[in-house]
C-alpha positions as CSV (number, residue, x, y, z in Angstrom):
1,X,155.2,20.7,-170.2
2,X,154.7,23.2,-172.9
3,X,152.4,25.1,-170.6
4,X,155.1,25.0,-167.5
5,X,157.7,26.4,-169.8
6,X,155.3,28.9,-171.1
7,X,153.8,29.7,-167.6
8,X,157.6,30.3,-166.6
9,X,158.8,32.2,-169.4
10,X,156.0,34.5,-168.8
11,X,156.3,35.2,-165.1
12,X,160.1,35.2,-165.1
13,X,163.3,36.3,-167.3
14,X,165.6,33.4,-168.3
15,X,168.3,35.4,-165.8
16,X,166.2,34.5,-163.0
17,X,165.4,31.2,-163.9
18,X,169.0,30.4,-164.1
19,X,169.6,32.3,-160.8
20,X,166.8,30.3,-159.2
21,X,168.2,26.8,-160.4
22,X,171.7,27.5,-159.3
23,X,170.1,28.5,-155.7
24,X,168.3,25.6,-155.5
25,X,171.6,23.3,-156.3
26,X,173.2,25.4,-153.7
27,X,170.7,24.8,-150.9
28,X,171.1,20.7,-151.6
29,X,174.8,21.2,-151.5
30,X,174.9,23.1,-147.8
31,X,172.2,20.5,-146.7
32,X,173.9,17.7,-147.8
33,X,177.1,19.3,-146.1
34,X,175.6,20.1,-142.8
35,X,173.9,16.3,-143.1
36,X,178.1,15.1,-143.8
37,X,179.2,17.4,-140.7
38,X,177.1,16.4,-138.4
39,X,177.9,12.4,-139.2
40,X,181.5,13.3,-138.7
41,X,181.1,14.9,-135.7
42,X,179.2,12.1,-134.2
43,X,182.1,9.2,-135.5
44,X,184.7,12.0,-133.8
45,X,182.4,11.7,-130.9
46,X,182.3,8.0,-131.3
47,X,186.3,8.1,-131.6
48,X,186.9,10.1,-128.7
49,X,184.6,7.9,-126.5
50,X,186.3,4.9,-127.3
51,X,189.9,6.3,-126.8
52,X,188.6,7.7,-123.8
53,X,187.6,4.3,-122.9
54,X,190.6,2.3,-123.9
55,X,193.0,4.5,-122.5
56,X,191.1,4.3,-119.0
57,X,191.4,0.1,-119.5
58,X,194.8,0.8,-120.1
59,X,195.9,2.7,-117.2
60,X,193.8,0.5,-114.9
61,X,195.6,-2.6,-116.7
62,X,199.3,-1.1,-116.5
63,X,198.1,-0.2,-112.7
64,X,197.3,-3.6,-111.9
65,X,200.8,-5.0,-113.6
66,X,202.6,-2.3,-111.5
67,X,200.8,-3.5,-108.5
68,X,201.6,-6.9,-109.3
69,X,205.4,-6.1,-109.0
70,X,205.6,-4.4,-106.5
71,X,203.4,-7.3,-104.5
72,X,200.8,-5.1,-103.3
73,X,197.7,-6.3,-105.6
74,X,195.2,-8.2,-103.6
75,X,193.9,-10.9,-106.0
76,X,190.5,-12.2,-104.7
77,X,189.5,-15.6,-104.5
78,X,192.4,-16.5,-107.4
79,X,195.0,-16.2,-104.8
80,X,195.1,-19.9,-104.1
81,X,195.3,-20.7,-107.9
82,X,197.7,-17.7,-108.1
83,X,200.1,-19.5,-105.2
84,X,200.1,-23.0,-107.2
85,X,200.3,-21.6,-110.5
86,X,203.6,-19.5,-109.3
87,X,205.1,-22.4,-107.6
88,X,204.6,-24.8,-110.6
89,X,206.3,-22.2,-112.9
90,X,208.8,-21.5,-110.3
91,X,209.6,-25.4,-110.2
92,X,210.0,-24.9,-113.9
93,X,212.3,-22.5,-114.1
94,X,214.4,-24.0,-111.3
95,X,214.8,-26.8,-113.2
96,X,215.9,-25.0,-116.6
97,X,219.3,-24.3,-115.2
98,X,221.3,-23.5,-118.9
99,X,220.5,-22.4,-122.4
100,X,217.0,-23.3,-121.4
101,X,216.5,-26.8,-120.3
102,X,213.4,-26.3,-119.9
103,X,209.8,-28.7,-120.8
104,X,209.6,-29.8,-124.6
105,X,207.1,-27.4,-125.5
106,X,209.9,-24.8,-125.4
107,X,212.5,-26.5,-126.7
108,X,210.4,-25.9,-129.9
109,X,211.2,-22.0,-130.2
110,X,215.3,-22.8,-130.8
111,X,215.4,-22.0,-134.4
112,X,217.5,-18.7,-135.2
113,X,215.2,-17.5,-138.1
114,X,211.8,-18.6,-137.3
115,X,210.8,-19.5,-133.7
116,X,207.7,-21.1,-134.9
117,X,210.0,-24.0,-137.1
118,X,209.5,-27.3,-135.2
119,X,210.9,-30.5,-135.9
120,X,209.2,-33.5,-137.5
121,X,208.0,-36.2,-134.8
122,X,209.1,-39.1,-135.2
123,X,206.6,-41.8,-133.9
124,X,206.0,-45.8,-134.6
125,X,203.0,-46.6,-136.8
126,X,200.3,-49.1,-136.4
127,X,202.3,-51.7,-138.3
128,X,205.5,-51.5,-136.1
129,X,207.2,-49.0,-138.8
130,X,209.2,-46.0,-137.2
131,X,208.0,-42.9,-139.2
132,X,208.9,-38.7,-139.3
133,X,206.0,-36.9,-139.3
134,X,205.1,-33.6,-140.1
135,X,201.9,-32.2,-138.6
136,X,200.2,-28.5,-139.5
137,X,198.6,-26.9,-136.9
138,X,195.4,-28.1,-137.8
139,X,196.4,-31.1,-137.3
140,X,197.8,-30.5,-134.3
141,X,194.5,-28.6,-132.5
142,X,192.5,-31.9,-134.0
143,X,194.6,-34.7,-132.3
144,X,195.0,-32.4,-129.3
145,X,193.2,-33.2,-125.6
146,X,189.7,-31.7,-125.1
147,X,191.0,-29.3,-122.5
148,X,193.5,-28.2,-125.3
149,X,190.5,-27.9,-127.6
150,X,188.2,-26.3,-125.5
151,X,190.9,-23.8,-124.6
152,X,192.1,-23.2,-127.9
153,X,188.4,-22.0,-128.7
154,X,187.6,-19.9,-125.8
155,X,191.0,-17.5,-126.4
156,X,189.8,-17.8,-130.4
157,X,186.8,-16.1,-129.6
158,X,188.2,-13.7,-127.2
159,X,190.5,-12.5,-129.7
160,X,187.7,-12.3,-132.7
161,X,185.1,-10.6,-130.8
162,X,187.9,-7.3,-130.7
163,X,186.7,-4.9,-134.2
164,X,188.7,-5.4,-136.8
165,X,190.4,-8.9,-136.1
166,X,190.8,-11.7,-138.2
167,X,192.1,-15.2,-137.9
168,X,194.6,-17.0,-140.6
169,X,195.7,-20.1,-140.1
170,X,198.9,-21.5,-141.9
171,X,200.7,-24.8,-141.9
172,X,202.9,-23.8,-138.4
173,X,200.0,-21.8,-136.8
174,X,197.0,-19.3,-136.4
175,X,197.9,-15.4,-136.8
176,X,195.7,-12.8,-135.7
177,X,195.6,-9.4,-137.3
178,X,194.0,-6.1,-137.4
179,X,194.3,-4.7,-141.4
180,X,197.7,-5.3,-141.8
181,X,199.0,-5.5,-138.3
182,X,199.4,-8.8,-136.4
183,X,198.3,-8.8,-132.6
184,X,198.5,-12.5,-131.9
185,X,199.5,-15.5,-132.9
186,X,198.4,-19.5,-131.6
187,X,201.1,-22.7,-131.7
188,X,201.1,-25.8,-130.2
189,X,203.9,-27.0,-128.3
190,X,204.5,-31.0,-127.3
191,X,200.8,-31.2,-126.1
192,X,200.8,-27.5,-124.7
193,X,199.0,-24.5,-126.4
194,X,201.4,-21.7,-127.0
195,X,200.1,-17.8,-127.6
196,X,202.7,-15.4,-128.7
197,X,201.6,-11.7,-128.3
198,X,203.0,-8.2,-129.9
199,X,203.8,-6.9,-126.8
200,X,207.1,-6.7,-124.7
201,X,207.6,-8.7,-122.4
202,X,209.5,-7.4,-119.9
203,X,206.2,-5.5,-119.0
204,X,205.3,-8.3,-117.2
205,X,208.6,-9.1,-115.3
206,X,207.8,-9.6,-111.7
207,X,204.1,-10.3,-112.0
208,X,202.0,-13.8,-112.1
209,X,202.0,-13.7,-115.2
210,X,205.1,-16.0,-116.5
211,X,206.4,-15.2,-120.0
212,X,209.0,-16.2,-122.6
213,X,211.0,-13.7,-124.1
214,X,210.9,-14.9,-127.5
215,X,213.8,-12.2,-128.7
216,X,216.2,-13.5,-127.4
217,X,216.8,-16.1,-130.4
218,X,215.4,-13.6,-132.6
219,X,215.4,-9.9,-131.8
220,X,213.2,-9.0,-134.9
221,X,210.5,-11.2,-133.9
222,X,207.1,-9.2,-134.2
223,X,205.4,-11.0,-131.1
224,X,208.5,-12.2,-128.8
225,X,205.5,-12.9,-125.6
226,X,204.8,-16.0,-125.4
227,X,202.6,-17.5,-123.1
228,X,201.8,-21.2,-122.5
229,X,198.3,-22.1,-121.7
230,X,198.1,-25.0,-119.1
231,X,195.5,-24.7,-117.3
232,X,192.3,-22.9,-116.8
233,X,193.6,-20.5,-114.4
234,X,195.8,-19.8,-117.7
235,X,193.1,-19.4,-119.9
236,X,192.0,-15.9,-117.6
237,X,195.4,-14.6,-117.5
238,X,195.6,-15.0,-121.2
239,X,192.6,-13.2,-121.8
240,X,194.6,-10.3,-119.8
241,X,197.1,-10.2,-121.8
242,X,195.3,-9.7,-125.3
243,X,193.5,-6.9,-123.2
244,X,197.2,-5.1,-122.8
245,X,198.0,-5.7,-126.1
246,X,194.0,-4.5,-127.8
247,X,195.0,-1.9,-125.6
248,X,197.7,-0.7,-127.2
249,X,196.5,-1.4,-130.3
250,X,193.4,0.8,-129.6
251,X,191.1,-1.8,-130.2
252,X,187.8,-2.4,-128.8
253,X,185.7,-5.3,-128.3
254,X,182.5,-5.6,-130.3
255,X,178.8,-4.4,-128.9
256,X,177.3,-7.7,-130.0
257,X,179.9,-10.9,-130.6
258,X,178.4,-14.5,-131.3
259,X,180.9,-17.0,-130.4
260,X,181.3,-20.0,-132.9
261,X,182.5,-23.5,-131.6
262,X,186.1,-24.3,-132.7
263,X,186.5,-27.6,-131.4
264,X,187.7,-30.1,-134.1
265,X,186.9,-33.7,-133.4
266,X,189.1,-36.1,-133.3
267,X,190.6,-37.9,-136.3
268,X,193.4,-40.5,-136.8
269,X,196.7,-39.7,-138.5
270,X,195.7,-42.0,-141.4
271,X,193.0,-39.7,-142.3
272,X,194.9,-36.4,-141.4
273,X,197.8,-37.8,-144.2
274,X,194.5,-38.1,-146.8
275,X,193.6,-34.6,-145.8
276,X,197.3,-33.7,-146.7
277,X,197.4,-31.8,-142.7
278,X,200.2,-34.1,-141.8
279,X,202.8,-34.8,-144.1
280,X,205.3,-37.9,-144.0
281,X,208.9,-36.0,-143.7
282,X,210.7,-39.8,-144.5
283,X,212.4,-42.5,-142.5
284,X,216.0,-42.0,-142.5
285,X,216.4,-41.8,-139.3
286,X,219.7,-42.0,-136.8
287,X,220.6,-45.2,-134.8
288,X,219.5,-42.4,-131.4
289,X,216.2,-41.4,-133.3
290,X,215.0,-44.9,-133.9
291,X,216.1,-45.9,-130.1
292,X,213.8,-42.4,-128.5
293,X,211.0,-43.6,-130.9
294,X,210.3,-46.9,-129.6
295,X,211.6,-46.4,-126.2
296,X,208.9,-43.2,-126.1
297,X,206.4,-45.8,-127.7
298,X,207.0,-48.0,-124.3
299,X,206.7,-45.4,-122.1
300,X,210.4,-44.5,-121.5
301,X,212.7,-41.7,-121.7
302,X,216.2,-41.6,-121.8
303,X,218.1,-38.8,-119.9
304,X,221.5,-38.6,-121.4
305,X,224.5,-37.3,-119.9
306,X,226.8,-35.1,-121.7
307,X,229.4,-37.9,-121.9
308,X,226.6,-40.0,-123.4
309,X,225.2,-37.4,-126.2
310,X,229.0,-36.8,-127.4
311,X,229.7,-40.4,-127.8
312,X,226.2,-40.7,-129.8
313,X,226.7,-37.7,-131.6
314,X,228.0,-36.9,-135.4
315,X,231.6,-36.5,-136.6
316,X,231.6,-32.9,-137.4
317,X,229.9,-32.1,-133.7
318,X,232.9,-34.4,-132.0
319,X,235.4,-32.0,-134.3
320,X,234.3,-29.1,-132.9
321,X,234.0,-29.8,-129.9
322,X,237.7,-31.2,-129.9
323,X,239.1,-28.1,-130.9
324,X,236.5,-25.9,-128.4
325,X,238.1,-28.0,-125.6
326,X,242.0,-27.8,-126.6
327,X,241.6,-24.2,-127.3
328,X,240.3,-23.5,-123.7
329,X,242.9,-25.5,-122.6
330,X,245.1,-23.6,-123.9
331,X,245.1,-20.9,-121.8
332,X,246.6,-20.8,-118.8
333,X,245.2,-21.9,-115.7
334,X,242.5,-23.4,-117.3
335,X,241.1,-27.2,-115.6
336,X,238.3,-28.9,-117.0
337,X,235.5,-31.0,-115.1
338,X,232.7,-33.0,-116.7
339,X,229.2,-33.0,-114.8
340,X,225.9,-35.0,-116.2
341,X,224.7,-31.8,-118.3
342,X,228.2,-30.0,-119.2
343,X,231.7,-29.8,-119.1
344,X,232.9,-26.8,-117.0
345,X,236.1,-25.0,-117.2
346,X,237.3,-23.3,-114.4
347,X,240.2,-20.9,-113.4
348,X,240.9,-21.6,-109.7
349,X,237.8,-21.3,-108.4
350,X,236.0,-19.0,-111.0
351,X,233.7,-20.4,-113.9
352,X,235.0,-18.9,-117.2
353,X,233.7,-21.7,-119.8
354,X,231.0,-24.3,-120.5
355,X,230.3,-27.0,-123.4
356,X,226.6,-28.0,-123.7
357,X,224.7,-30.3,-126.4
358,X,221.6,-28.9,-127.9
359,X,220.5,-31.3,-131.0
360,X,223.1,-31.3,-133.3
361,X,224.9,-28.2,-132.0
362,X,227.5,-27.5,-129.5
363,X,226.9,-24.5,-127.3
364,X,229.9,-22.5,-125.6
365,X,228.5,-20.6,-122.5
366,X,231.0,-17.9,-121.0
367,X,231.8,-15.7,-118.6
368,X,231.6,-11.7,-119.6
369,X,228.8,-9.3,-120.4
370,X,226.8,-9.7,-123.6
371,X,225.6,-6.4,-124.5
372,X,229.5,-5.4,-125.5
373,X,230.0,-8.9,-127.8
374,X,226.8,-8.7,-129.1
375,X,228.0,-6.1,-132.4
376,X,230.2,-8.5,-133.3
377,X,229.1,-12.0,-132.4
378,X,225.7,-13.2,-132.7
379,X,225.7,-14.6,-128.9
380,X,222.5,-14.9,-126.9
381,X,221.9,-14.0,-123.1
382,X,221.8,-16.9,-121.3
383,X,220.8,-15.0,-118.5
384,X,217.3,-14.4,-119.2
385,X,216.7,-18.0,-118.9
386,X,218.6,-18.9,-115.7
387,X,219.2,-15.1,-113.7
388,X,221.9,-16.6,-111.6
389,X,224.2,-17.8,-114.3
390,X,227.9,-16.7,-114.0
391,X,228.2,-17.3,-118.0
392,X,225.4,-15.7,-119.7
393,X,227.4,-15.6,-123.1
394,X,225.9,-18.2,-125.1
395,X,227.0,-19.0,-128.8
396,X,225.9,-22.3,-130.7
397,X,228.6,-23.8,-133.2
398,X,227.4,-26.4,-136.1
399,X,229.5,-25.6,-138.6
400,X,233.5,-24.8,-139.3
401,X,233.0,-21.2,-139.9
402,X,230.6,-20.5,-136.5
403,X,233.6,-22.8,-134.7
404,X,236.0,-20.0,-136.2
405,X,234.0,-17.0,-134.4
406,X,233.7,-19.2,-131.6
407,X,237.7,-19.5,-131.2
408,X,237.7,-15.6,-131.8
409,X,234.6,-15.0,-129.0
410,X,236.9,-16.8,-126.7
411,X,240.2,-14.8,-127.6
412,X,237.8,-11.4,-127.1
413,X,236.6,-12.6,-123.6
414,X,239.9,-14.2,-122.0
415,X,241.6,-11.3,-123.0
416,X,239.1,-9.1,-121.1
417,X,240.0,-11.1,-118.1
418,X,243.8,-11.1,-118.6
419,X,243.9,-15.2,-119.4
420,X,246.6,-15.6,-121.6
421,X,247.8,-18.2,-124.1
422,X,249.7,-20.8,-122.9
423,X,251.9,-23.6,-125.1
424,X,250.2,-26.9,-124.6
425,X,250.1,-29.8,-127.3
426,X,246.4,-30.2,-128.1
427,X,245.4,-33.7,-126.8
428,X,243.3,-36.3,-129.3
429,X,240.0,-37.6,-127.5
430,X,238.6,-40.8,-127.2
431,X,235.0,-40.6,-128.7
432,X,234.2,-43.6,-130.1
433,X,230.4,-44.4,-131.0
434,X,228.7,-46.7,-128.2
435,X,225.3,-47.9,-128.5
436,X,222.2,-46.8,-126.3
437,X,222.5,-50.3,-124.0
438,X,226.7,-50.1,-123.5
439,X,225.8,-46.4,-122.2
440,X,222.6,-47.6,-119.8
441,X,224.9,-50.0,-118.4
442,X,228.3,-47.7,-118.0
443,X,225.7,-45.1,-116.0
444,X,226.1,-42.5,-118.4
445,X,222.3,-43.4,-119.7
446,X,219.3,-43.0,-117.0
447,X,216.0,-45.1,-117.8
448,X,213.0,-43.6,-116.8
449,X,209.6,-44.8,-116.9
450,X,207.4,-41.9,-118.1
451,X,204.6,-41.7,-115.4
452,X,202.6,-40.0,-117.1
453,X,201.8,-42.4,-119.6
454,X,197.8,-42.9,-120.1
455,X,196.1,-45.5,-121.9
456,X,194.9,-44.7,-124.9
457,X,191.0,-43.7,-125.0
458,X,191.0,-42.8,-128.4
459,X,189.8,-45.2,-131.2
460,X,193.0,-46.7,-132.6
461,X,194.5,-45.1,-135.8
462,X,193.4,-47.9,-137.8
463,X,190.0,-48.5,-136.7
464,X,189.8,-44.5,-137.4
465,X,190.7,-44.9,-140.6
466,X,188.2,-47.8,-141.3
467,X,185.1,-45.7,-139.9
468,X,186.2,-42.6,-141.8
469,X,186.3,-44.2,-145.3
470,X,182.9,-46.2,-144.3
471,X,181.4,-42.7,-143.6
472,X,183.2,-41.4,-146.6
């Protein structure tokens, strides 16, 4: 080392030594630049290939949904599927006629903060005992059919093999996001699976695919597209869906995915308790609860007229809807006429009014347009559930101070229409309680045998329970 120093000392000044060092660092610094340079150049390359790419998918995808509206895309050999799938959901939606009578798996999305709330089941345990329940999604996927199951983990892995996404599943569902955006989410619905996307869903208005609008309970929801998967044919369409939505979230699917197998076996509600994925949510339970569980239990369902569900329901609903009917009444030129679903009130021959039963809430539908009320009053548009309405304003009273708007909506849209006040004493309504059977056998009760009762193939809940602590 001496000798080096020595050597250099001798053959150079300490000036250029220093010169020659800091030349040297300089050299490693524009290498080590170029070497940075070119690796940005080549993930701008990557960038602009993939953009390139996803907004070619996108235009073809927004192409084929145009084409779809306008009834001139040629769908290959789908287009029997296509046909049967349209005319079931077609059949669906000519059956929800008001504030969304539609199947149970909806009927789910009614809450006004959180569409993914659900209410407890109520079922009959293996000892006889009528029981709430409160199942987490797990729970849910687990004691679901295989077709459910199978499905549930085909989408799963669709959605996982995009860059960047990640699953989390909570007690109500499965969310998908990219970083800290969410793209998707899974529920399950009755015995349906649910997927509720962050796109808009108008886009797909007039097209095969058949959408909720999930804003129109709650405008601020971040994925208001739901979709319900029922069938295979379903399971394809969905898979379009997430590619709009990846789409727009310039996301692309990964070079080399391994799917993993998400189907859960089956296991009894016994052992899902132990597991804590289904909570007991208590018995107290109404006289019309307890009647739905064991009727359901036997294979029956009970289609209630309106008469029927305002005779079964609480005090404050029967106030409310006392004063809702005397207050219509009170205008002049107003009749009232009671059908099996609602009570209509009419001026001549014009529809201005209707009184509905949702749960524990009276709804007032009514005549007039909702984008001027909605400021003001938090009503819904009925008319995206049933387009032909003549009352898309919807508002749902529970309470005295939602009964108070209510009598103000009223005033705002009568006025509108020139219906004034008239002087009428308000009238006192017989509503006395009557039990399930009185009701079945005044007519205002149909019993219907569910048809599509199965037997049971699993292995009873108790059974279940014994093999699971023997393997335990």
């Amino acid at each position: 080392m001496i000798n080096t120093n020595t050597l250099l000392v001798s053959l150079f000044s300490p000036a250029q030594i220093v010169a020659m060092v800091l030349v040297a660092v300089l050299l490693a610094l524009l290498i080590s630049l170029n070497l940075y340079m070119m690796y940005l150049n080549h993930k701008r390359g990557e960038h602009k290939m993939h953009t390139k790419q996803l907004q070619q998918q996108r235009d073809a995808l927004m192409d084929k949904l145009a084409a779809l509206r306008a009834g001139t895309y040629v769908s290959e050999p789908e287009s029997v599927e296509d046909n049967t799938e349209s005319t079931e959901d077609e059949a669906d939606k000519n059956q929800a006629v008001l504030l969304g009578e539609e199947s149970d798996e909806a009927e789910s999305f009614s809450n006004d903060t959180d569409d993914d709330d659900q209410d407890s089941e109520i079922e009959i345990d293996e000892t006889g005992n009528i029981i709430r329940y409160s199942r987490s999604f797990t729970a849910r996927i687990i004691q679901s059919s295989d077709e459910v199951k199978a499905r549930y983990s085909e989408l799963k892995n669709y959605l996982l093999s995009f860059e960047n996404v990640r699953s989390r599943i909570s007690w109500k569902h499965e969310i998908f996001q990219m970083g800290k955006k969410t793209v998707g989410k899974f529920n399950v619905r009755g015995k349906t699976l649910c997927l509720c996307l962050a796109t808009d869903p108008k886009m797909f208005d007039g097209t095969k695919y058949v959408v909720d609008d999930l804003s129109v309970r709650n405008k601020k929801n971040p994925m208001p597209c739901l979709y319900r998967i029922k069938s295979e044919l379903r399971v394809r369409y969905a898979k379009d869906l997430i590619d709009v939505v990846m789409a727009g979230f310039e996301a692309v699917q990964k070079d080399s995915y391994e799917e993993s197998n998400f189907v859960m076996p089956y296991e009894s509600t016994q052992v899902l308790i132990k597991r804590k994925l289904i909570k007991l949510a208590g018995n107290d339970l109404e006289e019309a609860e307890r009647e739905e569980a064991i009727a359901a239990s036997k294979g029956i369902r009970y289609d209630r007229s309106f008469e029927a569900q305002l005779l079964q329901a609480d005090t404050l609903l029967k106030t409310n809807y006392t004063k809702l009917k005397n207050y219509l009444l009170g205008h002049g030129g107003v009749s009232v006429q009671m059908s099996w679903k609602q009570e209509s009130f009419r001026r001549g021959k014009t529809a201005v009014a209707d009184l509905l039963i949702r749960g524990k809430a009276i709804c007032l539908c009514l005549v007039g347009n909702v984008k001027n009320l909605e400021g003001k009053f938090k009503v819904e548009d009925n008319s995206i559930k049933n387009p032909n309405t003549d009352l898309p304003v919807l508002y749902r009273i529970q309470n005295s101070h939602q009964l108070s708007v209510a009598l103000q909506l009223i005033d705002r849209v009568f006025g509108d229409l020139g219906i004034g006040k008239i002087q009428r004493i308000e009238e006192t309504y017989p509503l006395d309680h009557a039990s399930t059977e009185e009701l079945v056998n005044r007519g205002l009760i149909k019993v219907e045998q569910d048809e599509k009762v199965e037997e049971a193939v699993k292995t009873p809940d108790s059974e279940q329970s014994e093999v699971s602590e023997k393997t335990e």
